[in-house]
N, C-alpha and C positions, 0 to 999 in steps of 0.2 A: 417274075413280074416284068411285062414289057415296058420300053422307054416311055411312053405314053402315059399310060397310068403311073408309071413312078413321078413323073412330072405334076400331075395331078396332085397327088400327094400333096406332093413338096410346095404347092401352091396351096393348099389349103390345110396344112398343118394348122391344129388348134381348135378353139368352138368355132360352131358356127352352127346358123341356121338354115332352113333349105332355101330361103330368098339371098344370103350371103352367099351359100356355093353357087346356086343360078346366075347373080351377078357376077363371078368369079371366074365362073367358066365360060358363062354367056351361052347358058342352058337354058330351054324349058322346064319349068316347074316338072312336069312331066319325068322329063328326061334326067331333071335331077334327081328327084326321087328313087329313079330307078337305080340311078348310078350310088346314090347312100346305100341304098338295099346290097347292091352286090357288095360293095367296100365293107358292109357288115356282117354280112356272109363271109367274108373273106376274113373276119377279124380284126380289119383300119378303122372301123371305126365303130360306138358306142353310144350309147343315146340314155337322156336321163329329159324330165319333163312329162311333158303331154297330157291330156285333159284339159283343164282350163290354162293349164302353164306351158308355155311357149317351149317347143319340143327342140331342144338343143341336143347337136352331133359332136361328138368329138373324133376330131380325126388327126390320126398319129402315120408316121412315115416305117413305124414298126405296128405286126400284130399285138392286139393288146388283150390281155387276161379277162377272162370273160366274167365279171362284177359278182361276187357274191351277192344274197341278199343278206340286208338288213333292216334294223327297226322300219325304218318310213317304207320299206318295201313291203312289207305285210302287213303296215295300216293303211297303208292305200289300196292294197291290194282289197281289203274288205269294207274301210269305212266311204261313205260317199261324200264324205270331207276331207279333201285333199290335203295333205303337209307338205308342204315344201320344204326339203332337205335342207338343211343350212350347215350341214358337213358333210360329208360321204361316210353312211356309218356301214361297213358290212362286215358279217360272219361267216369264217372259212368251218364246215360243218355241219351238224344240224341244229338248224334253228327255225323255228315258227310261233307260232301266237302265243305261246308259253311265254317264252325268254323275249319275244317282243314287246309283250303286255309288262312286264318287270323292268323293260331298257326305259319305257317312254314312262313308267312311275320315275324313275330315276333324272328322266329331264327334268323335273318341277313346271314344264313346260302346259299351260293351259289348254292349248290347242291341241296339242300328241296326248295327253292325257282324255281329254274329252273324245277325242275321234278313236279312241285305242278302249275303247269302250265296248266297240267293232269286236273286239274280239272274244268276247265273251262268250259268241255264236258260234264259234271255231274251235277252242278247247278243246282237247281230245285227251289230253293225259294229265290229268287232275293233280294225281300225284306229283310230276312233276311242277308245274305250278308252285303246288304249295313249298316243296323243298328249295326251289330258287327262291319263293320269297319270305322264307324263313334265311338263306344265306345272306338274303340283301336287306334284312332286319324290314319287310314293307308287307306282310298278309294281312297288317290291321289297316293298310290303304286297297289291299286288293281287295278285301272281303267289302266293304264300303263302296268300292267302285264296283263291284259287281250289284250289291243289291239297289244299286240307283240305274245299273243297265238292266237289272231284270223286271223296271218299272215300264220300260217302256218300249226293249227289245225280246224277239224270242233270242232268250239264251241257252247253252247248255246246263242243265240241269246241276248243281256241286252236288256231290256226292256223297251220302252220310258218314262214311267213314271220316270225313276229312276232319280233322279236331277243330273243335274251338272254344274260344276262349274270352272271358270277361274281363277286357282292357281298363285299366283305370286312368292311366294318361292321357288328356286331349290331345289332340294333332292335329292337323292343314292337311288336307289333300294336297291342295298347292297355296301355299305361305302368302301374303297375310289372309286368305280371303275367307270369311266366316260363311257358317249356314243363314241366309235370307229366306230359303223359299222351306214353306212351313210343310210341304210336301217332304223333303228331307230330316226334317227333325226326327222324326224316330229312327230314322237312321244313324246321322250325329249321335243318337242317345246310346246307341246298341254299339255302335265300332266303337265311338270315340272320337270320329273323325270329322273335320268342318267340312262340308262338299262345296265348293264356291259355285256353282252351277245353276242358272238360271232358264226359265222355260223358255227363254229367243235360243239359248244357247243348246239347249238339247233338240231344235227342232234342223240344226245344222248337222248333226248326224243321224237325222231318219231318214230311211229311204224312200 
């Protein structure tokens, strides 16, 4: 690394955006752009945002590890409603709409539940599925969230092998909020489960 760009660095270690390094270096938009491109190319630096969310760089004075994904990475990657991270979640290994669709039941979270809806169309390995959410005690919230997305999205088809079963417990999708929309009720009735979901709210994850 020559003097020049190490200085650069060292000047911009931390977030930032592309109007913070322009003002920084007293660059064209342009020419900053270009200059984040190669610094990420290069490894300095890492990017999280973009879409409707203001695309923030992070740039370090070391290469930095290049981001596993996780959960918000492959519901954004499918649902047309955005998540905004509110922690950095990633998995070193293989992970996708499986173990994504079972992380974002696990937030209790209205918004990653609703948009992780998404991924219903993505499923490839049934089986697995069902056996993470037999581990994470929740197929009587997936089975429930899948037949409320296969109201309204093409999904993958479950598969008849897959068991099931006649729950007697009620449950919350997400705690405290009950079924209102009578479109859902025979669903409530068959899982067991209250869907809080209303029709402004399902029209935020169609495409």
């Amino acid at each position: 690394m020559n003097m020049k760009h190490q200085e650069r660095l060292r000047n911009l270690e931390g977030l930032h955006t592309v109007e913070t390094v322009a003002q920084t270096l007293h660059l064209t938009r342009q020419s900053t752009l270009n200059l984040l491109s190669q610094l990420k190319k290069e490894g300095y630096v890492t990017t999280s945002g973009g879409g409707k969310q203001k695309r923030l760089y992070r740039i370090s004075l070391k290469k930095q590890r290049p981001r596993d994904v996780g959960m918000f990475d492959i519901i954004n990657r499918y649902s047309p409603m955005k998540i905004q991270p509110w922690y950095d979640h990633q998995v070193h290994g293989l992970y996708g709409p499986e173990e994504a669709l079972i992380d974002a039941l696990q937030t209790r979270s209205f918004r990653v539940i609703l948009a992780s809806m998404r991924l219903f169309g993505h499923i490839t390995h049934w089986s697995t599925l069902y056996r993470l959410a037999k581990e994470r005690d929740c197929w009587q919230k997936v089975g429930a969230l899948y037949e409320v997305a296969r109201m309204f999205f093409r999904v993958r088809k479950m598969p008849k092998n897959i068991p099931t079963f006649s729950f007697f417990q009620k449950i919350y999708l997400i705690p405290p909020y009950p079924t209102t929309e009578t479109q859902f009720y025979p669903i409530d009735k068959k899982w067991k489960v209250a869907i809080p979901f209303r029709k402004g709210d399902i029209q935020k994850v169609l495409s």
